[in-house]
Kinemage of the C-alpha trace (Angstrom):
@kinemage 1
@onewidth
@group {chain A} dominant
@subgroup {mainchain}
@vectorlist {calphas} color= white
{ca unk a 1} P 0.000 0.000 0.000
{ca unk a 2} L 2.895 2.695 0.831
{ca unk a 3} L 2.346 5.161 3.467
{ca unk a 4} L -0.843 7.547 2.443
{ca unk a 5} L -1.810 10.636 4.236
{ca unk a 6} L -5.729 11.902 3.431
{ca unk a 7} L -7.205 15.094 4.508
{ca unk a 8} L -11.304 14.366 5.273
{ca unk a 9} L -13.843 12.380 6.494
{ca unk a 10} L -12.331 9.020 8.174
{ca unk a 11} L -15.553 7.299 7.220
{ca unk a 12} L -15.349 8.136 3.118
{ca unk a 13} L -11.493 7.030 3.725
{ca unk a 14} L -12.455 3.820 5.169
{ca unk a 15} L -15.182 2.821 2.601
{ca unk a 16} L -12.689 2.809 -0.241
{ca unk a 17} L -10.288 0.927 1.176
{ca unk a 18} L -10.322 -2.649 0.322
{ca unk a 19} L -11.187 -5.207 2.881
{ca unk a 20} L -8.135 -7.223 5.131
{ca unk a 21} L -5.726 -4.223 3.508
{ca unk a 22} L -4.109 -2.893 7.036
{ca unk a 23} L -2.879 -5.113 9.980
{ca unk a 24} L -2.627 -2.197 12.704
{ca unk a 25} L -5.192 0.317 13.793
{ca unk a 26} L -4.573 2.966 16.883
{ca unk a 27} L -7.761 5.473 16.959
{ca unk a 28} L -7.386 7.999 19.496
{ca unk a 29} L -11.457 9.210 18.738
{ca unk a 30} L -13.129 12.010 20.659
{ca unk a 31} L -13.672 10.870 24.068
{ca unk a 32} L -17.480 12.452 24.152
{ca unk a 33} L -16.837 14.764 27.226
{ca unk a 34} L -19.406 17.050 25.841
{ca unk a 35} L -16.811 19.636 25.363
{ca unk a 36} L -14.987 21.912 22.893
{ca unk a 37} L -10.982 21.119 23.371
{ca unk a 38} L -8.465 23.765 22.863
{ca unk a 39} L -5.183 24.343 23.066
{ca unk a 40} L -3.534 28.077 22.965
{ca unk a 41} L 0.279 28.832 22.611
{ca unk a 42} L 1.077 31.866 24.009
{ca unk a 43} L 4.524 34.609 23.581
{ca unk a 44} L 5.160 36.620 26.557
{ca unk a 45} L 6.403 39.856 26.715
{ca unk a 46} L 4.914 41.599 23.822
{ca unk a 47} L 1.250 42.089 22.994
{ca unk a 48} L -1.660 43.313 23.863
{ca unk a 49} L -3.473 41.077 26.495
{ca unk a 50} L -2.102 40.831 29.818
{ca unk a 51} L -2.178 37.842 32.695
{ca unk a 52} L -0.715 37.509 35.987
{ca unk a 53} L 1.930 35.721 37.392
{ca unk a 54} L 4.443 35.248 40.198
{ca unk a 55} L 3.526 37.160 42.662
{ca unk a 56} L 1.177 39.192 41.411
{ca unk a 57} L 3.041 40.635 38.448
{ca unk a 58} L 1.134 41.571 35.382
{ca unk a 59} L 2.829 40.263 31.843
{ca unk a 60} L 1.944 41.304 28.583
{ca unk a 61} L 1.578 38.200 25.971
{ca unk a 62} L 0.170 37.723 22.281
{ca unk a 63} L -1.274 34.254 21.320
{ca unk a 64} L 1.173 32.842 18.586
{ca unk a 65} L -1.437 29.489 18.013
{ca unk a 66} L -5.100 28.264 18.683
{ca unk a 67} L -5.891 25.277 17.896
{ca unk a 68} L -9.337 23.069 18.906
{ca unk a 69} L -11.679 20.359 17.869
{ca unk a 70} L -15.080 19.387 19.002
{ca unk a 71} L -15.957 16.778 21.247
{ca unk a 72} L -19.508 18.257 22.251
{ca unk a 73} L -21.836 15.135 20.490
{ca unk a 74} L -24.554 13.775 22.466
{ca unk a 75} L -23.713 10.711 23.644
{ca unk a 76} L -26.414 8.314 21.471
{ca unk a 77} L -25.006 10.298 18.847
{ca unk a 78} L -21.304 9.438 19.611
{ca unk a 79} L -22.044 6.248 19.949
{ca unk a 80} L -23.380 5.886 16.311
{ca unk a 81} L -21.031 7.924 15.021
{ca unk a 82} L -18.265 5.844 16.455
{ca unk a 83} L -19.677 2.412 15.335
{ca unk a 84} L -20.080 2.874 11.625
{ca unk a 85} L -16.605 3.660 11.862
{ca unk a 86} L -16.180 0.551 13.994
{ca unk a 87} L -17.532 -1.629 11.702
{ca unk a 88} L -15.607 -0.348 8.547
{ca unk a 89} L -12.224 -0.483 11.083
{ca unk a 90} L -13.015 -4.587 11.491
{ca unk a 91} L -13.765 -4.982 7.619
{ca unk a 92} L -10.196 -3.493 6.441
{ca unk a 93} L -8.333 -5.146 9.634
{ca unk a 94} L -6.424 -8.302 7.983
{ca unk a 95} L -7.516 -11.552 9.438
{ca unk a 96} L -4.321 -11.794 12.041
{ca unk a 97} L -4.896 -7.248 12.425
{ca unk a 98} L -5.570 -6.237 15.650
{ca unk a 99} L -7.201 -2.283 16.843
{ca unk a 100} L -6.302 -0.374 19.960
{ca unk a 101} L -9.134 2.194 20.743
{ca unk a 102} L -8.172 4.816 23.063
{ca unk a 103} L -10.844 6.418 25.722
{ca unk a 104} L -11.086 7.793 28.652
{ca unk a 105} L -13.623 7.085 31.558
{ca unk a 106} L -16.174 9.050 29.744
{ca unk a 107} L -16.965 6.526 27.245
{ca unk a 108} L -14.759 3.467 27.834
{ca unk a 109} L -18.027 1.588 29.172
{ca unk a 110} L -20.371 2.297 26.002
{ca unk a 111} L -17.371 1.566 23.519
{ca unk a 112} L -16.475 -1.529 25.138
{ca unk a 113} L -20.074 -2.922 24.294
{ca unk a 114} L -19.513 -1.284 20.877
{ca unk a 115} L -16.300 -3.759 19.973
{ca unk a 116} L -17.578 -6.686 21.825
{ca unk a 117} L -20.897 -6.599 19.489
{ca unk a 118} L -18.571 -5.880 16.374
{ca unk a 119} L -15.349 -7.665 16.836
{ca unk a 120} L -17.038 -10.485 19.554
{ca unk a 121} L -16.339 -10.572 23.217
{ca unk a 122} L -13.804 -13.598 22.526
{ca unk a 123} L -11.477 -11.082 20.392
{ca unk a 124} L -10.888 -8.907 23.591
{ca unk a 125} L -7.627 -9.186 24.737
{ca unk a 126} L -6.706 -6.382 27.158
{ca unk a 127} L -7.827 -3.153 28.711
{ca unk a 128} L -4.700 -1.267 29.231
{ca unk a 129} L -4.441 1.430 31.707
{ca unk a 130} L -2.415 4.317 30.387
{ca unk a 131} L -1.215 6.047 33.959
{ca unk a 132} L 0.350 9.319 34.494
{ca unk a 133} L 0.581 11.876 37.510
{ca unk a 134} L 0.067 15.141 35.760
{ca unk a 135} L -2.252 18.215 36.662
{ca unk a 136} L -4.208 19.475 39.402
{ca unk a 137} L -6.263 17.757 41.694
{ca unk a 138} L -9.426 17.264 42.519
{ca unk a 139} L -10.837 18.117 46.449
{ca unk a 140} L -13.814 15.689 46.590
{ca unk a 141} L -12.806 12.766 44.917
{ca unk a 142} L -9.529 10.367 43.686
{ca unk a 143} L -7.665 12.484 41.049
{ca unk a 144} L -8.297 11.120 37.453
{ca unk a 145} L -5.621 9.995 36.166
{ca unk a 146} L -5.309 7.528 33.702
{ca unk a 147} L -6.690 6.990 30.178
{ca unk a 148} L -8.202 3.278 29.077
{ca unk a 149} L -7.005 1.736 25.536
{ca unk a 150} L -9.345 -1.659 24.009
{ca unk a 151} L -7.049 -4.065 22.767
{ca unk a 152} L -9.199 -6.527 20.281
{ca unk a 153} L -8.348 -8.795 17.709
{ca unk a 154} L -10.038 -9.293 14.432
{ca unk a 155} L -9.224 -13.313 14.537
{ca unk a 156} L -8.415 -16.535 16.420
{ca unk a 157} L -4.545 -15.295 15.692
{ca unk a 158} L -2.828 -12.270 16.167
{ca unk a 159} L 0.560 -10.710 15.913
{ca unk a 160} L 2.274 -10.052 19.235
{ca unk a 161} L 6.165 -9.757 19.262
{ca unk a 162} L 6.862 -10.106 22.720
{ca unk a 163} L 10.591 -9.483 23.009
{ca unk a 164} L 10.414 -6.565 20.587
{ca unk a 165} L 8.504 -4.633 23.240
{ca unk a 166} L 10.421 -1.945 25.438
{ca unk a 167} L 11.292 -3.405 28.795
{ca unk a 168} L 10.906 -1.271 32.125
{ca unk a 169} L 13.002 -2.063 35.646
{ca unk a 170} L 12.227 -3.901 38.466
{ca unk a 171} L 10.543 -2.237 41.624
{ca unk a 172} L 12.753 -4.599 43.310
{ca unk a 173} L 15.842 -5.354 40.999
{ca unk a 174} L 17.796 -7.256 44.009
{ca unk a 175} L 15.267 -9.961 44.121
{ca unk a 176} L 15.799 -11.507 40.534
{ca unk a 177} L 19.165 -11.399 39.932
{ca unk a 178} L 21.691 -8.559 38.364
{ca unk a 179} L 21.008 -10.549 34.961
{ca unk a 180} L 17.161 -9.975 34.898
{ca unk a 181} L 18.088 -6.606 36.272
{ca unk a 182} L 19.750 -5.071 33.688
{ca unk a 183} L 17.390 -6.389 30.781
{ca unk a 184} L 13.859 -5.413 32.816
{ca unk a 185} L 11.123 -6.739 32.508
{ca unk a 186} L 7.758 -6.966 30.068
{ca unk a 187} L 5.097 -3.986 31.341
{ca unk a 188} L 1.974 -5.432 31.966
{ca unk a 189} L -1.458 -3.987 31.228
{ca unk a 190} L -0.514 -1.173 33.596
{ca unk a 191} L 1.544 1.604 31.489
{ca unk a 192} L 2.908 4.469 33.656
{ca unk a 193} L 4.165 6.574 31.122
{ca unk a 194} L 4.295 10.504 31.256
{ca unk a 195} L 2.337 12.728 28.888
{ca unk a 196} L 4.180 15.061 26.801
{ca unk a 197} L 5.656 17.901 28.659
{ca unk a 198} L 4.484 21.921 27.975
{ca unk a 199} L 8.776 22.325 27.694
{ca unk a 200} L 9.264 18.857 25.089
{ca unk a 201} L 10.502 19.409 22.151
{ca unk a 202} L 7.676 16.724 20.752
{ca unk a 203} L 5.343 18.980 21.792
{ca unk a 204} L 3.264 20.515 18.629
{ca unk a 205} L 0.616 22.538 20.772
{ca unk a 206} L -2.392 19.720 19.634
{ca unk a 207} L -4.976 19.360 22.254
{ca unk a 208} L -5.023 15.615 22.796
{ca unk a 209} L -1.027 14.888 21.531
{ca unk a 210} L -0.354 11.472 22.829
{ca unk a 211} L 3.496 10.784 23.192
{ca unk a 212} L 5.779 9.358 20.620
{ca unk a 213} L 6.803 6.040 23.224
{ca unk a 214} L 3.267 5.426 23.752
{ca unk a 215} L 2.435 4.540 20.338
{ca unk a 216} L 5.593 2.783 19.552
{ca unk a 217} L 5.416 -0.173 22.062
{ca unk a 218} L 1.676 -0.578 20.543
{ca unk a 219} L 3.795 -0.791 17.010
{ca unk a 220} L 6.531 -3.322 18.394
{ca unk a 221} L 4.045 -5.133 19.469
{ca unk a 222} L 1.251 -5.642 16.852
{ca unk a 223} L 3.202 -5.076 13.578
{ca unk a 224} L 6.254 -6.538 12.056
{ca unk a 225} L 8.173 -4.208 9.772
{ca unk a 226} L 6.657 -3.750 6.478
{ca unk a 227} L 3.147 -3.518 7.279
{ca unk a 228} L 0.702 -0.773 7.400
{ca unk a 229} L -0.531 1.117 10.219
{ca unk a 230} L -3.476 2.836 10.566
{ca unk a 231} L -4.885 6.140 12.785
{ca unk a 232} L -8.312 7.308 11.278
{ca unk a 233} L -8.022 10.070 13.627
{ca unk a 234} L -4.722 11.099 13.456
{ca unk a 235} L -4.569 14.256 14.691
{ca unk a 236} L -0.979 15.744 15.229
{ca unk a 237} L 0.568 12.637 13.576
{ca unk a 238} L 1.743 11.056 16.574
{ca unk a 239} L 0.753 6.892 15.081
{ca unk a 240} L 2.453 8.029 11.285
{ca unk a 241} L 5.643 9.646 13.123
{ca unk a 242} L 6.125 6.666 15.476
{ca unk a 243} L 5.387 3.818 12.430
{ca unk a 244} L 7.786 5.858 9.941
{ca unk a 245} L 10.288 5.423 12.971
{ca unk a 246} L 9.831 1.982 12.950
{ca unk a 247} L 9.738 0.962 9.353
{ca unk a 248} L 6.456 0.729 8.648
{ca unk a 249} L 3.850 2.245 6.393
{ca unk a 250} L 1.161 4.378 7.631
{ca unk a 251} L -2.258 5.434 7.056
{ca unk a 252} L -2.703 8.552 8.651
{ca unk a 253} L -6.258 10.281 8.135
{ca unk a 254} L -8.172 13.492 9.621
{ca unk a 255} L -10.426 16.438 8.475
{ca unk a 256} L -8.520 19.558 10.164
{ca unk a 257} L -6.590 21.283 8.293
{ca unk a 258} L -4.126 22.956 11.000
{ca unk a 259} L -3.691 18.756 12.020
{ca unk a 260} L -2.786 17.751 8.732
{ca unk a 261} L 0.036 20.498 8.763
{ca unk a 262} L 1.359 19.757 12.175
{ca unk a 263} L 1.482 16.072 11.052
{ca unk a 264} L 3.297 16.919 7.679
{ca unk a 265} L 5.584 18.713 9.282
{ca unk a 266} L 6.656 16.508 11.768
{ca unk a 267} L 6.642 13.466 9.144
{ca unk a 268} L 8.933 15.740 6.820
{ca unk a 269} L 11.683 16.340 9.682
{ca unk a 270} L 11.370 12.440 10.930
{ca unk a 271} L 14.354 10.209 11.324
{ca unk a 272} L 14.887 7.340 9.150
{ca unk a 273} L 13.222 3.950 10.131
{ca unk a 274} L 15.337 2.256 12.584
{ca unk a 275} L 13.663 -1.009 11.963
């Protein structure tokens, strides 16, 4: 197939493609919080708006970038919305393709049902916890802090390259030996991962940017080099930039324009595969 970037609806995109034609899909779909996200990038020291910081000092500032999507959709309507898409996401999976669908506590429920009703409740594999410690706090209940990602299969058979995946250390490294030690061990469905720092150079100013190791151990994982990989919402390009990395072709779709551009950009200044 070779790597294809296409600027509009995901559903269109999907319907032309032919069936069992990509063996990797990450979505990273609205999460149906009822909201409009943002995200503003801001210059201080000229302009004419003002804010105040440290101590009560007033700093003048000009926004440099604004950039948003909706994710305001009633919730029967997100749910319909997200399972034609569903359905045509199964159809162009190849029979050993797998899909990781990435929610949040707002939905995760509903779109569980969704894939066991399209894929079949024996095709679930995992429900992977995406952890991080980032943000304020709420005063009245346990901080959210963690995202949930669907792991299903399309078949009996699936690819899963366990020793290509990133190892992590041991909480307790003197217990197994200095040999286990220094090679780590496999994460389990429990990812505590950071996400991408205000001060990161990966950072493009997206609203929802997932990071770049996030994505990859998904990619280890359930692709072998060569194949395609798939985001039908692909946003700031974070699935393309991570399978490019890894020497695979991608499949990178979404309808705003100011996305496409932060995702062509960071796909044009990309490293070389490193297999």
């Amino acid at each position: 197939m070779g790597s294809q970037i296409f600027h509009g609806d995901n559903l269109a995109v999907l319907e032309s493609l032919p069936a069992g034609s990509v063996n990797l899909i990450y979505i990273d779909p609205p999460f149906g919080t009822g909201q409009v996200r943002s995200h503003r990038r801001i210059k201080t020291g000229s302009g004419d708006a003002t804010r105040s910081g440290f101590g009560g000092r007033t700093y003048q500032y000009e926004t440099v970038s604004q950039l948003a999507y909706r994710d305001d959709m009633p919730l029967d309507e997100y749910l319909a919305f997200l399972r034609v898409r569903l359905e045509q996401m199964h159809r162009v999976l190849t029979d050993d393709g797998s899909i990781y669908v990435h929610v949040d506590f707002h939905a995760v429920h509903h779109v569980r049902l969704l894939l066991d009703d399209i894929f079949g409740e024996e095709r679930f594999l995992n429900e992977i916890i995406w952890a991080y410690d980032y943000g304020g706090r709420h005063r009245d209940r346990w901080p959210r802090k963690h995202d949930n990602i669907l792991y299903y299969s399309k078949g009996p058979r699936w690819t899963f390259n366990r020793d290509d995946i990133d190892r992590i250390p041991y909480m307790a490294p003197g217990l197994v030996g200095p040999e286990k030690a220094a090679i780590g061990k496999l994460p389990t469905d429990v990812w505590w991962m950071t996400i991408v720092p205000t001060n990161s150079k990966e950072r493009t100013g997206y609203p929802t940017q997932k990071p770049v190791a996030l994505i990859e151990r998904i990619i280890r994982a359930s692709s072998n080099h060569g194949e395609v990989v798939a985001d039908f919402f692909g946003g700031s390009g974070t699935t393309a930039v991570a399978a490019q990395r890894l020497g695979r072709d991608y499949l990178y779709v979404d309808s705003n324009e100011e996305a496409l551009a932060i995702a062509r950009e960071r796909l044009a200044s990309g490293t070389a595969p490193d297999g």
